[in-house]
TORKOL-4160 file (C-alpha; in steps of 0.2 Angstrom, whole numbers, padded with zeros to 4 digits, m for minus):
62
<pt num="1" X="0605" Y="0140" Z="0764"/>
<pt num="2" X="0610" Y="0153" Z="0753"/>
<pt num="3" X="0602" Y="0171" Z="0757"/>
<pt num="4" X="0606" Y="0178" Z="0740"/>
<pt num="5" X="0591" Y="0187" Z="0732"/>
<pt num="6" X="0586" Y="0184" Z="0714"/>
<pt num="7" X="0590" Y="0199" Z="0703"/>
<pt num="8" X="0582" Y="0203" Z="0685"/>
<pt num="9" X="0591" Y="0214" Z="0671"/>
<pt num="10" X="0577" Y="0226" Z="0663"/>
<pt num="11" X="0583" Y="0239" Z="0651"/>
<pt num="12" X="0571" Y="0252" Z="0645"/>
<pt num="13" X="0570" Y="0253" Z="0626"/>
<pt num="14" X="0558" Y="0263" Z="0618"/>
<pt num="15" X="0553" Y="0280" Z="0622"/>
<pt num="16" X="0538" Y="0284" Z="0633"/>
<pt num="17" X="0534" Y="0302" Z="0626"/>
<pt num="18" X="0517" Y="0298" Z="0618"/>
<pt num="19" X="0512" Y="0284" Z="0634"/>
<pt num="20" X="0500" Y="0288" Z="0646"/>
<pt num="21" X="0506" Y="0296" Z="0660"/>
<pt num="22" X="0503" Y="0279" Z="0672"/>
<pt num="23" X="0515" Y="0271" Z="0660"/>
<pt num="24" X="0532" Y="0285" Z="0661"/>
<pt num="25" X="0527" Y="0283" Z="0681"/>
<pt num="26" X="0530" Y="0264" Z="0681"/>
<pt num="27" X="0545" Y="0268" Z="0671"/>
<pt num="28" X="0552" Y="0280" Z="0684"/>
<pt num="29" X="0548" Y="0270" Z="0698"/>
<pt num="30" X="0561" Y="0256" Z="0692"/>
<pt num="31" X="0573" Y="0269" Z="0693"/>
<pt num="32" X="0574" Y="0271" Z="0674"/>
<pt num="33" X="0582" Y="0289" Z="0669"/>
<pt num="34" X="0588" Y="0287" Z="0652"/>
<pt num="35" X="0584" Y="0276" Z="0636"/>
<pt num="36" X="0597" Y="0258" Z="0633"/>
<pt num="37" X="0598" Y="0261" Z="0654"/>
<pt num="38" X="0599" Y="0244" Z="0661"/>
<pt num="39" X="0596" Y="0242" Z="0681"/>
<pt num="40" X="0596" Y="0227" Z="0691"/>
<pt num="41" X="0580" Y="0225" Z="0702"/>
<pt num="42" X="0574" Y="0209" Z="0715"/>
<pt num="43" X="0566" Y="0197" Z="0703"/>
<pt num="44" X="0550" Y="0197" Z="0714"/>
<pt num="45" X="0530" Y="0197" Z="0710"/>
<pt num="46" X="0528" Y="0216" Z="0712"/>
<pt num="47" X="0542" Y="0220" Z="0699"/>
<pt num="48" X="0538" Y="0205" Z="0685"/>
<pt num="49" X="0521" Y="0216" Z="0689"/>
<pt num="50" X="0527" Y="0234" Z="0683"/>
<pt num="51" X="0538" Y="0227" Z="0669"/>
<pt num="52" X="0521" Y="0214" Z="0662"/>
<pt num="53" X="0512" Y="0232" Z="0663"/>
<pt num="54" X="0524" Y="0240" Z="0650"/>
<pt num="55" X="0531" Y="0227" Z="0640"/>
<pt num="56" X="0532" Y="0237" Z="0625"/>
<pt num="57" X="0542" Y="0250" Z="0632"/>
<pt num="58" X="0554" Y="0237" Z="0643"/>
<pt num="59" X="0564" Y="0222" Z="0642"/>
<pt num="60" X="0571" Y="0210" Z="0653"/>
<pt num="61" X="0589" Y="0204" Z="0644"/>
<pt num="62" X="0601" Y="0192" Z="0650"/>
């Protein structure tokens, strides 16, 4: 059995300046800090959560 934990891609894309402040929170929380950043996180229910929140401000690419 293989213990290796799936990981998702999301990069942040569009600017969160005129988003409510729930929304630049979410963003934070993933450990976003710049606009294009992209970070690996667990592919688990809570994140697929935060990134369905804020889809027009996040992706998930390859």
């Amino acid at each position: 059995m293989s213990s290796e934990v799936k990981k998702i891609r999301i990069q942040w894309y569009r600017s969160a300046i005129a988003s409510p402040e729930k929304h630049k929170v979410i963003v934070r929380s993933l450990g976003l800090t710049k606009l294009q950043q992209i970070v690996e996180r667990p592919d688990n229910a809570a994140v697929r959560g935060m990134v369905a929140k804020i889809p027009h401000l996040l992706r998930i690419v390859g």
